[in-house]
N, C-alpha and C positions, 0 to 999 in steps of 0.2 A: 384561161377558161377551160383548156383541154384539159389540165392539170386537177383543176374543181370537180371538173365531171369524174375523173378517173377514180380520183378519192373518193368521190360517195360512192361511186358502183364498191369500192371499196370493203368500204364500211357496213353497207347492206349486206356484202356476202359473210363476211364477219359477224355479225348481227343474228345472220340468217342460218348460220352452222352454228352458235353458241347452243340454244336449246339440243340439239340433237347431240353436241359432245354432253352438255349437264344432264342428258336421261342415258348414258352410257350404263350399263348395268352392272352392278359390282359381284362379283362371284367369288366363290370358295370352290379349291379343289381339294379330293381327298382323296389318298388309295387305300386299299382295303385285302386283308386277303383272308382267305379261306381255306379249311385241312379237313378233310373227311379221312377217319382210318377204318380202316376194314381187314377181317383175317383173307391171307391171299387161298384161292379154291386152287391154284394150277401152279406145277412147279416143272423146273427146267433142269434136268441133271447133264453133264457132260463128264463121261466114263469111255474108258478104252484099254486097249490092251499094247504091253509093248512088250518086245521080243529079242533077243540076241542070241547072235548062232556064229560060228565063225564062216558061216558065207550067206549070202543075201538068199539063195533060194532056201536055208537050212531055218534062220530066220522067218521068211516068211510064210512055210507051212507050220509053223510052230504057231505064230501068229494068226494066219486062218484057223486054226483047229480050233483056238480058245476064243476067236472074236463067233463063230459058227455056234460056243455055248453060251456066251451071250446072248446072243439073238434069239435062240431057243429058248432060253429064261424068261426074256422078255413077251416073247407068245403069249408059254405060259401063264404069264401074268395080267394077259388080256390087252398087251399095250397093243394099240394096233398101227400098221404098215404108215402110215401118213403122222406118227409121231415118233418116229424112226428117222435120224436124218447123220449120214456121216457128213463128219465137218472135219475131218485131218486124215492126210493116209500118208506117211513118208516112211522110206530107205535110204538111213544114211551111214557109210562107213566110220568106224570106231577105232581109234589108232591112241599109242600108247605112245609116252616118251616123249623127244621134241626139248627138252631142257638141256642146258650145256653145251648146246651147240649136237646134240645127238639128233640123230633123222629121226623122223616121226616113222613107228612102225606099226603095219595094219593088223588089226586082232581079231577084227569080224565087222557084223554089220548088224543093227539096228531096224527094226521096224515095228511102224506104231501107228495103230488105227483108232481113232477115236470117233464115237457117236453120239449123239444129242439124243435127249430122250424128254418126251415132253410126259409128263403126270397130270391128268385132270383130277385127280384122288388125291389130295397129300397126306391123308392119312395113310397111303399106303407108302410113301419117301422112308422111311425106318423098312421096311422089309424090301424093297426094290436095291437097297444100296446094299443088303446085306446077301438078294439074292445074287447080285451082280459082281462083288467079289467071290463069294463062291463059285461062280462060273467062270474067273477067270480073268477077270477084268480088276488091273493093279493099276490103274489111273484115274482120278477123279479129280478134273481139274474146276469144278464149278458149281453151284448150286445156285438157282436164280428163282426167287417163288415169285408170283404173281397175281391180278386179279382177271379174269377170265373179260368180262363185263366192266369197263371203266368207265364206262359212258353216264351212267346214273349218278355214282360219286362225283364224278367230274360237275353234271347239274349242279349237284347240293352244294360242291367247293363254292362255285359261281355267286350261288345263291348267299352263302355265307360271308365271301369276299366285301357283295353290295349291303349287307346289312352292319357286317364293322365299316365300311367306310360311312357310310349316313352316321352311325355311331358316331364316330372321332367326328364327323362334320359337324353333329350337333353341340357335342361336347365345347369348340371353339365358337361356335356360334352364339351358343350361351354364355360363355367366357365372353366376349367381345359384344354382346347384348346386341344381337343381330337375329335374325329369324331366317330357316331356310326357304328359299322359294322355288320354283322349278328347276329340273335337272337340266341343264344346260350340255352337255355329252356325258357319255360314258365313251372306257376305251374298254379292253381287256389289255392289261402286262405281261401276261406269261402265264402260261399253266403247265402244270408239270405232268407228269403217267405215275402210275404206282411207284412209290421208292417203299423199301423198305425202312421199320421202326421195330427195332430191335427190343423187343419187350418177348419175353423169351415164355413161348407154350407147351413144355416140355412134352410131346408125343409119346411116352415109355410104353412097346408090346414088348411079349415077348420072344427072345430070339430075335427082334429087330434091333437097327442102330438105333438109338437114340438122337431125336433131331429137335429142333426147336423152333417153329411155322412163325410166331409172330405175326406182324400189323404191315399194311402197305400204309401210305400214307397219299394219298390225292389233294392236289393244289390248285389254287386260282388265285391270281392278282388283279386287281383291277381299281382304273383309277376315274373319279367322278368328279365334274365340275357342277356346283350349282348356284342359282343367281342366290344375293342375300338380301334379306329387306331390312 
């Protein structure tokens, strides 16, 4: 009798969870992504100067003299004091020889100062690079453009990301003779900051370097689930 009873409570709960598994709701997920490009307003130069003397103090006013027209250049040019930033300052001795089993021998010394120079103007990057070799500055390890303002791009990526993924959702949905129904999540995947997209805007003044600004490029992923009828 205990056995009869067990089995129907059984059965009932069986019974009683069928409808609730048969209205499970069937979904589609999709991800999507997004590109806004934009010419970059700001750019990031890294220049400096390096020096060799056969002693570290002979070096290093050789060094201060031409990093001091630098700087001066730079004034002139209206950059101001908070887009100024040194990022290297070393002294290191220079030896010759050392093969064959021969002692290494000291020749002099080395020293090199390099600074960061941020541009809000990149129409002025061709005359900035050309004033700062002439002042004395025989290093230019870097050039980095940017967009000042990402945040609005960044929106539209977003916005763009969720409009191709509804897209491709549809397009299956169609295929599969299904209809979308509510959104059931969204995530975001990943979004990226300016990169550059080398499509080349050739700047030519005169007397300036010749540089070429180009596209950043702004990203958004993202991935959607929605119920399907």
């Amino acid at each position: 009798m205990k056995n009869a009873v067990f089995l129907s409570l059984a059965l009932t709960g069986l019974l009683a969870a069928a409808p609730a598994w048969a209205q499970t709701a069937r979904t589609i997920s999709m991800t999507g992504h997004g590109e806004i490009k934009a010419v970059p307003d700001q750019v990031q130069v890294n220049a400096g100067v390096t020096s060799s003397a056969p002693t570290a103090a002979a070096a290093l006013t050789a060094n201060t003299t031409r990093m001091k027209s630098v700087f001066d250049t730079l004034r002139k040019m209206g950059v101001p004091e908070r887009a100024i930033q040194t990022i290297n300052f070393s002294v290191s001795p220079q030896y010759t020889g050392g093969a064959n089993n021969e002692r290494p021998r000291l020749t002099g010394y080395q020293v090199n100062n390099e600074v960061s120079v941020r541009l809000d103007d990149v129409s002025k990057l061709g005359a900035a690079l050309d004033a700062l070799v002439t002042a004395g500055a025989n290093q230019m390890n870097g050039i980095n453009f940017s967009i000042r303002e990402p945040a609005p791009l960044l929106e539209k990526a977003r916005a763009a990301a969720v409009a191709d993924a509804r897209a491709r959702a549809e397009t299956y949905a169609k295929a599969a003779g299904v209809t979308l129904g509510p959104v059931q999540s969204i995530s975001e995947g990943g979004s990226e900051p300016p990169r550059p997209m080398y499509k080349a805007m050739a700047m030519m003044a005169e007397r300036s370097v010749p540089v070429a600004v180009g596209e950043e490029s702004v990203t958004a992923d993202v991935s959607i689930v929605w119920e399907i009828r």
